[in-house]
N, C-alpha and C positions, 0 to 999 in steps of 0.2 A: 504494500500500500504506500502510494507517496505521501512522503509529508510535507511538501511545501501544499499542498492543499487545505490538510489539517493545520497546516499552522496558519494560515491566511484567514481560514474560517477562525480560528478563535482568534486570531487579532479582531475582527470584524465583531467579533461578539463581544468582548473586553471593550473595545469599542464603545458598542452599544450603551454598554454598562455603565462607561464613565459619565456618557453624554446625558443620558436619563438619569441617575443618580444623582451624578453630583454637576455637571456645567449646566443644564438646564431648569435644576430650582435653587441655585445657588447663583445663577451667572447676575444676578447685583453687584457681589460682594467683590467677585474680580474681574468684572468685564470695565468696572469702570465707566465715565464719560467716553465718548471717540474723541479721539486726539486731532480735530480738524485744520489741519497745519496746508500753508500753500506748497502746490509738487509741483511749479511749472505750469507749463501748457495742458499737462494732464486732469481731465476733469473727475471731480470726485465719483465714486462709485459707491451707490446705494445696495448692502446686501439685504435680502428681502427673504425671511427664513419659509417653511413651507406649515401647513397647517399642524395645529398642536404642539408649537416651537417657541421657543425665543431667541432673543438677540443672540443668547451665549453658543447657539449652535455653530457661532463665527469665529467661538473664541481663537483657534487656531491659524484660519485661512485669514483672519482681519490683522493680527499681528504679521505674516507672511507678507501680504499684501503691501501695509504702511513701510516694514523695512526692506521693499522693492521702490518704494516712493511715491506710493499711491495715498490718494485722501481716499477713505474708510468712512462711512456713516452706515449704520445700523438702525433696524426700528423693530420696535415689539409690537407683532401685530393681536393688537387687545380690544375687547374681552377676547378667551382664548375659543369659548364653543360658537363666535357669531359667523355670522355669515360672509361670503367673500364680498357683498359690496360695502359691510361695514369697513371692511380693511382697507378696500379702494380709498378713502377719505383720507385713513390714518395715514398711507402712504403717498399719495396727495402732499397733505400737508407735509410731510418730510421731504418729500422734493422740493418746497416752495422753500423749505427754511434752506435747503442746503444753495437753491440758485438766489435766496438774497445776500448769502455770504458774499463778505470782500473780496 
C-alpha cells in the first residue's frame, strides 16, 4: 500500500481539525485587524470565505499573500445561517470601504 496517499489524506484531515477547532472560533484572537498598507500599482485583494466560515479560514494564505506585497482585506460574512443576498451587502460595503482608501 502507498503511503504518500495515507499521508496526504491525514494531512488533509489534521487539516480539517485545526481549521474547525481552533482558526475558525478562535480566529478574533489572532487574525487580528488587516494590515492595509500601500503595494504599489497593485490593487488590494478582497478574500471572501465560502459558507459557514470566517475570516480566519485566510489565516495562512492572507499572511502568504501580504509578504509577497499584496494589500489583504478580509470580511466575515454575518449572521452565519443567512442567506446569500444578505452577504451581497456585507461585501458591498467592504469593497466600498476598501476603494475609499488612500
Amino acid at each position: 500500500m502507498p503511503l504518500q496517499p495515507m499521508r496526504l489524506a491525514l494531512e488533509e484531515y489534521l487539516a480539517f481539525i485545526l481549521v474547525f477547532t481552533v482558526v475558525q472560533p478562535f480566529e478574533r484572537l489572532f487574525m487580528g485587524a488587516d494590515r492595509l498598507r500601500p503595494a504599489g500599482d497593485r490593487p488590494p485583494l478582497l478574500l471572501v470565505h465560502g459558507y459557514e466560515c470566517n475570516r480566519g479560514f485566510w489565516w495562512r494564505l492572507r499572511a502568504r499573500l501580504e509578504g509577497a506585497g499584496w494589500i489583504v482585506a478580509t470580511v466575515n460574512l454575518e449572521p452565519v445561517f443567512a442567506g446569500i443576498d444578505a452577504y451581497a451587502d456585507v461585501i458591498a460595503r467592504r469593497v466600498l470601504e476598501e476603494l475609499a482608501r488612500p
